[in-house]
N, C-alpha and C positions, 0 to 999 in steps of 0.2 A: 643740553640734553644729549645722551650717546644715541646715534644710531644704531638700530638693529639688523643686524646684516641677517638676511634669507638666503637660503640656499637652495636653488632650484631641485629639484630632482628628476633625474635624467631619466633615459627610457628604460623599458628591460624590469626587470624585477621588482614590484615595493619594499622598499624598506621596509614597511609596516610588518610583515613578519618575524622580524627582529626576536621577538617576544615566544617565539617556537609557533607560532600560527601555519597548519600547511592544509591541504585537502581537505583531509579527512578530518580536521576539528572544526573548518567552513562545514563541511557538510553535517555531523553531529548537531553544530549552532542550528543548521537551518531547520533538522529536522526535532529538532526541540522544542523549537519558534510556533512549528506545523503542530503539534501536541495543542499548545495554547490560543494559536491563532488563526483566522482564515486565511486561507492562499492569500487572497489580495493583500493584505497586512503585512506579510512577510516577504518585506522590499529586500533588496540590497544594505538600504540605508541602515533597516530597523536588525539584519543577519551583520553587518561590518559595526554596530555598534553592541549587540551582544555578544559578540566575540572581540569586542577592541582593537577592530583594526581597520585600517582605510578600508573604504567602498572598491577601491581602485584593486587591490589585493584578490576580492572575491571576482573580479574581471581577468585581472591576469591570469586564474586559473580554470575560469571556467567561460571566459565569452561572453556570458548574460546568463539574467536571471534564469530563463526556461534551464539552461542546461545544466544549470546545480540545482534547479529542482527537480530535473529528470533524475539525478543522479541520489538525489533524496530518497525521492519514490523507489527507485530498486533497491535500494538499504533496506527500504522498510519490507520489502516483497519478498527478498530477498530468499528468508524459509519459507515461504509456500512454494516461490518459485522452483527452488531447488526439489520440492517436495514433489512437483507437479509432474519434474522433468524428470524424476526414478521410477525402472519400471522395479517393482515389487517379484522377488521370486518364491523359490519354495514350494514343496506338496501343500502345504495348508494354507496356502492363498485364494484368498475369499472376496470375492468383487464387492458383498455389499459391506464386509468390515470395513475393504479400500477406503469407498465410499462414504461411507462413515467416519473414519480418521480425517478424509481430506475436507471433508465438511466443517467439522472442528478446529482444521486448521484454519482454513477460512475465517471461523468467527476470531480466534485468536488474531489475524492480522487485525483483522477489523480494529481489535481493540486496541494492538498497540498503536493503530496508526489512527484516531480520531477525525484527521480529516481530507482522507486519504483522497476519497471517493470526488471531493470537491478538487479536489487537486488536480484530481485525471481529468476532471471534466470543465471546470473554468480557465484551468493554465494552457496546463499540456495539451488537454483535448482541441484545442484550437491555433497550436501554435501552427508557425509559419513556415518550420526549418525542416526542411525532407529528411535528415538526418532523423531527427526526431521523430517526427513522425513513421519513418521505418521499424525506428526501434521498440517504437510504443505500438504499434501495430504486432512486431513479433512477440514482444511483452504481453500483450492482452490475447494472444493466441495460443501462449502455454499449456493454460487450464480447460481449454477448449480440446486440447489436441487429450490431455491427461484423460478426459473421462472421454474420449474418443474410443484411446485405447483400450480403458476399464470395459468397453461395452464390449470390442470386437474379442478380448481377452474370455471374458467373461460367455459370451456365445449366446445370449439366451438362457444360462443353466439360471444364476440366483435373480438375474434383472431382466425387467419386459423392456421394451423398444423404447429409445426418448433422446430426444435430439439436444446433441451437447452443449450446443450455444445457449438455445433454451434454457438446459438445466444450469447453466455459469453464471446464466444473468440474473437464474432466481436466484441461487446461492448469493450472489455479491448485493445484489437488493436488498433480500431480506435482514443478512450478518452486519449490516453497514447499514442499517434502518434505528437500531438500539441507540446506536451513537450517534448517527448524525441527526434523530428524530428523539434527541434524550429529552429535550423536554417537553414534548408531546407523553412521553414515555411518562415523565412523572407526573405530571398533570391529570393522565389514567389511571399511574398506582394508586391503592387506599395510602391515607396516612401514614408512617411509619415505614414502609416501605424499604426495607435493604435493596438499594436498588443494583446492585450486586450481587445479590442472591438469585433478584428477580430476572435478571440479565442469563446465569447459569442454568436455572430454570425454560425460560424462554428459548436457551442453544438448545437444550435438549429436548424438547420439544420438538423444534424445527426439525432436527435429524430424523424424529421417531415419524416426522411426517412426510418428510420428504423417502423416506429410506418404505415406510408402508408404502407411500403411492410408487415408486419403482419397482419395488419387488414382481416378479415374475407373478402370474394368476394363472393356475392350471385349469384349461379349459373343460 
């Protein structure tokens, strides 16, 4: 019988990339994975074998799991974030349209990223690495500082008084309730239900109520 001769492989680089595999198609896999699966689910093992390639490959570029999956979550954040971080110019700039748009954007992450909100809070929210944790710190402080600005911008003229963190954590509560509470969601609907329609319905709702309870009250 012939033996089969093995070939170690040395340190430095996987081979396993061979196939065109680099960052950004690790991170694409992982946030694909994130759509269909819960954070815990989506190992190393279960991201290096929908992408076809060693485990070893998704290590040499990124360290560990937490820090391709931090790197996930700002992908998927990525337009709100950038949205949060523009100030808006112009004479017909209007705090509670701001408002309104950024609300909307909101629900929209929500949706493309299903289980975003689990992510921040079973993964990242707990990890270990100061790294991380700074960065997810200045990350979750973006949208706080955004409707900071909207208030001090704003003066009083179209919005009454209301404190930012407050209003961030209702907005991400409630936009990230549809989805990560969808089968509570349908369980409520009647039969028949587009629950897609009913999801659009529901955004705008939530605006026309959050946007009434802000508005300024003339005493």
């Amino acid at each position: 019988m012939e033996k089969k001769t093995v070939t170690k492989r040395g340190k430095g680089r996987p081979t396993a990339d061979e196939n065109g595999v680099g960052r950004e198609t690790l991170i694409d896999t992982a946030a694909r994975l994130l759509q269909e699966l819960p954070p815990a689910q989506v190992s190393i093992a279960a991201i290096g074998r929908e992408a076809g390639v060693d485990p070893a490959l998704i290590r040499y570029y990124f360290g560990n799991r937490e820090a391709l999956l931090f790197e996930v979550a700002q992908k998927f954040a990525q337009p709100a974030q950038d949205a949060a971080s523009q100030d808006e110019a112009g004479e017909d700039w209007d705090a509670a349209a701001q408002l309104e748009t950024f609300i909307h954007r909101t629900f929209r992450f929500t949706r493309s990223a299903k289980y975003m909100q689990r992510l921040m809070i079973e993964e990242l929210g707990t990890t270990k690495s100061p790294i991380i944790q700074q960065k997810l710190k200045e990350w979750q402080r973006t949208p706080v500082a955004f409707y900071e600005r909207l208030q001090a911008r704003d003066g009083g003229e179209k919005l009454g008084e209301f404190d930012a963190l407050f209003l961030h954590l209702a907005v991400v509560g409630i936009s990230d309730f549809f989805q990560a509470g969808s089968a509570v969601v349908k369980m409520l609907a009647s039969d028949g239900t587009d629950i897609e329609e009913l999801e659009q319905h529901f955004e705008a709702f939530v605006v026309r109520l959050l946007l009434d309870g802000l508005r300024r009250r003339n005493d």
